[in-house]
C-alpha positions as CSV (number, residue, x, y, z in Angstrom):
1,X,-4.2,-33.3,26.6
2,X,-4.3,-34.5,23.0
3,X,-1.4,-33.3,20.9
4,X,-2.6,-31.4,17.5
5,X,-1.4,-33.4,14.6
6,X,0.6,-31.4,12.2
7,X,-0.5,-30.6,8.7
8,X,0.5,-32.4,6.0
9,X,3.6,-30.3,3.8
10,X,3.2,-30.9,-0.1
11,X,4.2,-28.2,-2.9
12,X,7.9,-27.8,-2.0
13,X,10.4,-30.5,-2.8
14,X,12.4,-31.6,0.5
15,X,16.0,-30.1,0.8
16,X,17.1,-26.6,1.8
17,X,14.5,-24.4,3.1
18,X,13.3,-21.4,1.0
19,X,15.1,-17.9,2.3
20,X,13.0,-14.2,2.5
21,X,15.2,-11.8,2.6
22,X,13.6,-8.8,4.2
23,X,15.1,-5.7,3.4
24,X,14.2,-2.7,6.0
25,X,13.7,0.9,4.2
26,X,14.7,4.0,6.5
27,X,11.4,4.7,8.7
28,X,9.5,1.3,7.5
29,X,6.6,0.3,8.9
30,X,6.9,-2.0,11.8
31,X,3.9,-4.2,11.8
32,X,4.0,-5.4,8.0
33,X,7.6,-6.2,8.6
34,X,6.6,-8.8,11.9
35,X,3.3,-9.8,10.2
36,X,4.7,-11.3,7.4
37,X,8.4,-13.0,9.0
38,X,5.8,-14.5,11.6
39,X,4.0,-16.3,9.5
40,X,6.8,-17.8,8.4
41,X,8.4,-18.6,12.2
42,X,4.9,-20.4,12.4
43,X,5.0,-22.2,9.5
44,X,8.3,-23.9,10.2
45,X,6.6,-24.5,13.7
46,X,3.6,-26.0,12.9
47,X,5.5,-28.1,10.0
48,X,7.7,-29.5,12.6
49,X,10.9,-28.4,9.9
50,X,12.2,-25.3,8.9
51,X,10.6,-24.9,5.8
52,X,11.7,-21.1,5.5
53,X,14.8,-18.8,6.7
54,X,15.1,-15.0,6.2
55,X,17.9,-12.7,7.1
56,X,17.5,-8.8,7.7
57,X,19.6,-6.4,5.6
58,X,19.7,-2.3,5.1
59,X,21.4,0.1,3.4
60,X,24.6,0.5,5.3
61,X,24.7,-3.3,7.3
62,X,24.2,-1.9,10.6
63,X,21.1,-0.7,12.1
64,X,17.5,1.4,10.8
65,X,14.8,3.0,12.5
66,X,11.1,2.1,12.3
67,X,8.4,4.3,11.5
68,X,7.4,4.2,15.4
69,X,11.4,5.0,16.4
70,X,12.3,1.6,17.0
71,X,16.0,1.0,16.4
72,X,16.5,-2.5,14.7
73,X,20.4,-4.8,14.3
74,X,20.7,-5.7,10.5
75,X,22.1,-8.5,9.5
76,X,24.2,-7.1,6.4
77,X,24.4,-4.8,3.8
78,X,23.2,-5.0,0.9
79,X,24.8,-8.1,-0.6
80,X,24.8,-10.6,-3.2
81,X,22.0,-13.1,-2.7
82,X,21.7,-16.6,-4.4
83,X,18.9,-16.7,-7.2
84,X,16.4,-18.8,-5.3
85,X,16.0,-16.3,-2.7
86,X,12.9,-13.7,-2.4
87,X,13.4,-9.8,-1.5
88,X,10.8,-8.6,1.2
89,X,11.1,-4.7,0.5
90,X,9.4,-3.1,3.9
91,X,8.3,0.2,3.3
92,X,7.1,2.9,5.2
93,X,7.3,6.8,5.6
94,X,8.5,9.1,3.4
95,X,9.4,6.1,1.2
96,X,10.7,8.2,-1.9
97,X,13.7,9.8,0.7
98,X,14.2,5.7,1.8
99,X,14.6,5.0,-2.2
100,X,18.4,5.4,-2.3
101,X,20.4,5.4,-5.5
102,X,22.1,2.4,-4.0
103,X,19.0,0.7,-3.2
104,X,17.6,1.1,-6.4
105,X,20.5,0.3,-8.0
106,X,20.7,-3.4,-5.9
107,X,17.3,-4.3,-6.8
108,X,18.0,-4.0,-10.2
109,X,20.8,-5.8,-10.2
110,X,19.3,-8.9,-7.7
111,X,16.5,-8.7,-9.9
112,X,18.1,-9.3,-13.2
113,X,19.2,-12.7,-11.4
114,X,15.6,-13.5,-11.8
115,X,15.0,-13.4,-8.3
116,X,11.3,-12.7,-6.9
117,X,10.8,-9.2,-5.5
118,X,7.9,-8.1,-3.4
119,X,7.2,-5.0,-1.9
120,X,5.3,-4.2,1.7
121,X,3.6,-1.0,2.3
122,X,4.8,1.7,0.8
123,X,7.9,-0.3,-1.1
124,X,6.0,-0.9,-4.5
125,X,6.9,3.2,-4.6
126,X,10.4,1.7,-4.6
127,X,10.1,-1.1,-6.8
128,X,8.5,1.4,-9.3
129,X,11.2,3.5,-9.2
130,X,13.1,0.9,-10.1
131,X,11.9,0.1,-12.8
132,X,10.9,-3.5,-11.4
133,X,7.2,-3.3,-12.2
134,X,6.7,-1.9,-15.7
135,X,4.3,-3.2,-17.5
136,X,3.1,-5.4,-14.2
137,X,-0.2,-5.1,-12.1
138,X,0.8,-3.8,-8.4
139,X,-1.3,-2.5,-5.3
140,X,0.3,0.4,-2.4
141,X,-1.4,1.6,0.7
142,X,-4.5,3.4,-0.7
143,X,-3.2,6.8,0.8
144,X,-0.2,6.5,-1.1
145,X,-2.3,5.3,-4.2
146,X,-2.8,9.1,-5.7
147,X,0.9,9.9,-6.2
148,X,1.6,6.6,-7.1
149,X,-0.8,6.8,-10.1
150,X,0.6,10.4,-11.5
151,X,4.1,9.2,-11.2
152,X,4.1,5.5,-12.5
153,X,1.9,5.4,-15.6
154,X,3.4,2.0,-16.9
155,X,2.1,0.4,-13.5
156,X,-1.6,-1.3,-13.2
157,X,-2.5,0.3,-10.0
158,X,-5.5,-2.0,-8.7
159,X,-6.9,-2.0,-4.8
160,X,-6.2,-5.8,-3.9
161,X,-4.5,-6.6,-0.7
162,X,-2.0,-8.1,-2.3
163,X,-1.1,-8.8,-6.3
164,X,1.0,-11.9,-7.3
165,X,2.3,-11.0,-10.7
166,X,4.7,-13.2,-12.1
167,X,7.8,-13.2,-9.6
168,X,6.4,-9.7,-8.4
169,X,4.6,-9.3,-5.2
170,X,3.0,-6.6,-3.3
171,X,1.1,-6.0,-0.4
172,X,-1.1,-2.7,0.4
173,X,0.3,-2.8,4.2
174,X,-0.8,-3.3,7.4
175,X,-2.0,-7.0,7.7
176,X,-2.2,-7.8,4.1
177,X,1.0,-9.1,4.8
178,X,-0.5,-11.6,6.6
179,X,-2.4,-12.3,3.2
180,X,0.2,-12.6,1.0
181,X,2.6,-15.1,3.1
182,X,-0.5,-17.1,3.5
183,X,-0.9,-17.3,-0.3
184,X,2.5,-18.1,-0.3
185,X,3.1,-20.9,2.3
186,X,-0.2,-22.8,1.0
187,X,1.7,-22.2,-3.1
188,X,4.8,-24.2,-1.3
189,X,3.0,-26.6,1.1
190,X,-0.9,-26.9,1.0
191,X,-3.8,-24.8,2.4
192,X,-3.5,-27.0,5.4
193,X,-0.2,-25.4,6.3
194,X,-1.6,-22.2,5.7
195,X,-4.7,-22.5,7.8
196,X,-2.8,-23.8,10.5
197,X,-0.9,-20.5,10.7
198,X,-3.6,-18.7,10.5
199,X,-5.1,-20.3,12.8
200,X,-1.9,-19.7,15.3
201,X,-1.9,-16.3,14.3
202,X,-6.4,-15.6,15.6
203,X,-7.1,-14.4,11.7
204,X,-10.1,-15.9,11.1
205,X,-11.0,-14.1,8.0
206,X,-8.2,-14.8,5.0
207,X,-8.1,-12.5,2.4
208,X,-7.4,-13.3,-1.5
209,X,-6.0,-10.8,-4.4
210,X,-9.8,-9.7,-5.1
211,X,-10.8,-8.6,-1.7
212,X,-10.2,-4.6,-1.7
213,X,-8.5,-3.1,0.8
214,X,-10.2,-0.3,1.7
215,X,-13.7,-0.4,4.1
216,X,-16.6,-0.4,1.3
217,X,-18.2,3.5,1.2
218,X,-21.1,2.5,3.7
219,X,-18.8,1.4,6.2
220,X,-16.5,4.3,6.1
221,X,-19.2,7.3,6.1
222,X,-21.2,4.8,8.8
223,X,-24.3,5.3,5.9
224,X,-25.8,2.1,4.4
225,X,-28.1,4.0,1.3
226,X,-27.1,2.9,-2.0
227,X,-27.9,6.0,-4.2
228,X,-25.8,8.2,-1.5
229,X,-22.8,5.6,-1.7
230,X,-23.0,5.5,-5.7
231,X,-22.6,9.0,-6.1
232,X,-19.5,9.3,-3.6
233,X,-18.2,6.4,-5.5
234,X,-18.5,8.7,-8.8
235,X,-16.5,11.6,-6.9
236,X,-14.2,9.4,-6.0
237,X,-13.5,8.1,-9.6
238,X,-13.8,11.9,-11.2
239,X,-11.4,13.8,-9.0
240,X,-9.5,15.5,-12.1
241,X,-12.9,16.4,-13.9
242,X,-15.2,16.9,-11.5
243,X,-19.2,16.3,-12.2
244,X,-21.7,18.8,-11.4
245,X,-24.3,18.0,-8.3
246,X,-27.5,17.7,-11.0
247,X,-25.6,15.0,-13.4
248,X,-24.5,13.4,-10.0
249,X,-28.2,13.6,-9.0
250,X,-29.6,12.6,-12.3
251,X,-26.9,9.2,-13.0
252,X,-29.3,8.0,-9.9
253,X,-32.6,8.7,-10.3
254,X,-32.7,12.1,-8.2
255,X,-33.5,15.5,-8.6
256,X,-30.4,18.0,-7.7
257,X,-32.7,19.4,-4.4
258,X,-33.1,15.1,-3.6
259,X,-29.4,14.8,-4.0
260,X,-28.8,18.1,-1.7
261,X,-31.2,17.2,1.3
262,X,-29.8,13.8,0.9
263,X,-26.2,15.0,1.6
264,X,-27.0,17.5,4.1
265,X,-28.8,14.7,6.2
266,X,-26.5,11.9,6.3
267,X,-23.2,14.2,6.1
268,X,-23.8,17.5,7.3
269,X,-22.6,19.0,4.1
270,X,-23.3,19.8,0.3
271,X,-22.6,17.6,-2.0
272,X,-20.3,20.5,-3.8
273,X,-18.5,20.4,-0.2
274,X,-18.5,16.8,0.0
275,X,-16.9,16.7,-3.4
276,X,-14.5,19.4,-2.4
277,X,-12.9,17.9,0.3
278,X,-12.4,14.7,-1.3
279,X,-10.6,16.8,-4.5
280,X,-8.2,18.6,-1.4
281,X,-7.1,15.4,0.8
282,X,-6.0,13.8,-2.7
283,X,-4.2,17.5,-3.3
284,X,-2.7,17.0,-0.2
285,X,-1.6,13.4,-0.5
286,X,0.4,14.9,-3.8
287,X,2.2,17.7,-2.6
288,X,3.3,15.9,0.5
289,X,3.9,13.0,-1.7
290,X,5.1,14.1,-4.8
291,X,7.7,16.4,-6.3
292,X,4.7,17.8,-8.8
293,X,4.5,21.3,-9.0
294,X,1.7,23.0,-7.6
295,X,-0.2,23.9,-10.6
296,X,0.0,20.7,-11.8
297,X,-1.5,19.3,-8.4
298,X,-4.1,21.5,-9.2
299,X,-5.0,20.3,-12.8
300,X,-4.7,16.7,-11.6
301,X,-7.4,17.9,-8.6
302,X,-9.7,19.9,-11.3
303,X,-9.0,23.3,-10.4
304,X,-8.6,25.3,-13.5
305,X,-6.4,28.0,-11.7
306,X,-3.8,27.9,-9.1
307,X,-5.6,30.8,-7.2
308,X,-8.6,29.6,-6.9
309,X,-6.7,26.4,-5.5
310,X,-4.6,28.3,-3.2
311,X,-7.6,30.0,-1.7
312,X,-9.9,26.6,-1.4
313,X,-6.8,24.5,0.0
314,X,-6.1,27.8,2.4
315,X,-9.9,27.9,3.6
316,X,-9.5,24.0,4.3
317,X,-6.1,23.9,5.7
318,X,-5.2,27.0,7.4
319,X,-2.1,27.4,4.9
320,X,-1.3,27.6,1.3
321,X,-0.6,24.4,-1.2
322,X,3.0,26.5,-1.1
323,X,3.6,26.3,2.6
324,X,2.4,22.9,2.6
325,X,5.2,22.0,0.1
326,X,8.1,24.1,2.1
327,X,6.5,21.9,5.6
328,X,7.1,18.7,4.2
329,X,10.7,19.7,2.8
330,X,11.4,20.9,6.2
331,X,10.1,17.9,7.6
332,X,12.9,15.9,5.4
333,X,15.7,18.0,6.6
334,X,14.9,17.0,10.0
């Protein structure tokens, strides 16, 4: 058997190789964490050199939990790095509880070093808070994308992947990790390198900082008709001032009784109830999310009044916008 010839390193200068330091949050998710520090175990592979080391720290030195329960050895605390090194924040659940004073208070002070910062998953909630990513363009998980946008208003909140902003990085989760090391391994040492792990790794389909990460609307109702994904497109982008069902109908070229069969045959619904339960899952999202009071979750959601909120979130949910709140903070206390 032929041996594979390696692929040709260029970027990075020869000499020591460039350190991630991953830093695991309490409950982070697993797979963005391994997707991205394999990438880099099969770069140095396919390289033949160890082009990149990484260490695992935590609040604390000793061990944290993954989202799936997983108990994982850290390396260290939370030390001193050098400033050629780059943070790896992992987030995960409940990522404003994981957002300790002393973590926050670290990442200021690495970054102020100038060091590069990205955050996984969740962990551009944390870099946020931090204050790391004013003024910056940043992408979170999409379900995380709601609270993210009421809290952090100095934040360009855009649907990539991944966003490379200056020395500030950050993934959406899942396998856009995989994305973003890619990026980075071909900045430091060629496309070649970074197809080769990809290849290593069966991801036949690389994605760039303009590729979206959520399915397009067609795919996730399982509908392909243009004028029925354009209007859920407009409910989606007019959640805090809703639009009535006959300008919905007439921005497309329907009549209101159109737009209304249309809806009922593809979805099973009204448009009004379509629109409704899009305006209570991003309710949802903020009181589980968010330390917002419930009126304001429902201005932000365009109800006008908190009763008529309570009773539409009720007849959804089974339970009030209130008990949700007091289930989550039980949750926490756990």
């Amino acid at each position: 058997m032929q041996t594979p010839r390696k692929p040709a390193v260029s970027g990075v200068a020869a000499g020591q190789p460039k350190r991630f330091v991953f830093v695991l949050l309490d409950k982070f998710t697993l797979l963005c964490f391994s997707a991205a520090m394999e990438s880099l175990r099969i770069a140095n592979r396919m390289a033949g050199k160890e082009l990149y080391s990484w260490s695992v720290v935590g609040e604390g030195g000793e061990t944290v939990t993954c989202s799936a329960g997983t108990v994982f050895q850290l390396d260290s605390d939370l030390d001193d790095l050098q400033r050629d090194d780059t943070i790896m924040l992992c987030g995960g659940i409940d990522v404003q509880g994981a957002s300790t004073k002393k973590i926050l208070s670290w990442l200021r002070r690495e970054a102020r070093k100038g060091l590069m910062v990205g955050g996984l998953c969740t962990a551009s909630y944390t870099l946020a808070k931090a204050g790391l990513l004013d003024g910056k363009r940043a992408t979170i998980h999409w379900e995380n994308a709601d609270s993210f946008n009421e809290e952090f208003d100095e934040v360009e909140l855009a649907k990539s992947v991944f966003v490379i902003d200056g020395n500030r990085l950050s993934t959406a989760g899942g396998t856009s990790s995989i994305d973003l090391m890619l990026k980075l391994i071909a900045n430091d040492h060629g496309e070649d390198l970074a197809n080769a792990v990809a290849d290593q790794l069966i991801y036949s389909s690389i994605r760039t900082d303009q590729d979206t990460q959520r399915l397009s609307i067609p795919t996730r109702i399982g509908v392909r008709h243009p004028k029925l994904s354009m209007v859920i497109q407009m409910m989606e982008a007019n959640i805090e001032e809703p639009i009535s069902p006959s300008i919905l109908a007439q921005d497309v070229g329907m009549s209101t009784r159109q737009l209304e069969r249309l809806f009922r045959r593809y979805l099973n619904r009204s448009p009004k109830r379509y629109y409704m339960e899009l305006r209570l899952q991003k309710a949802r999202n903020l009181l589980m999310q968010t330390d917002m009071s419930v009126i304001n979750v429902a201005l932000a959601c365009g109800f006008a009044s908190p009763s008529h909120f309570s009773k539409c979130y009720r007849a959804h949910y089974d339970t009030t916008p209130y008990r949700e709140r007091g289930s989550k903070a039980a949750a926490f206390k756990a």
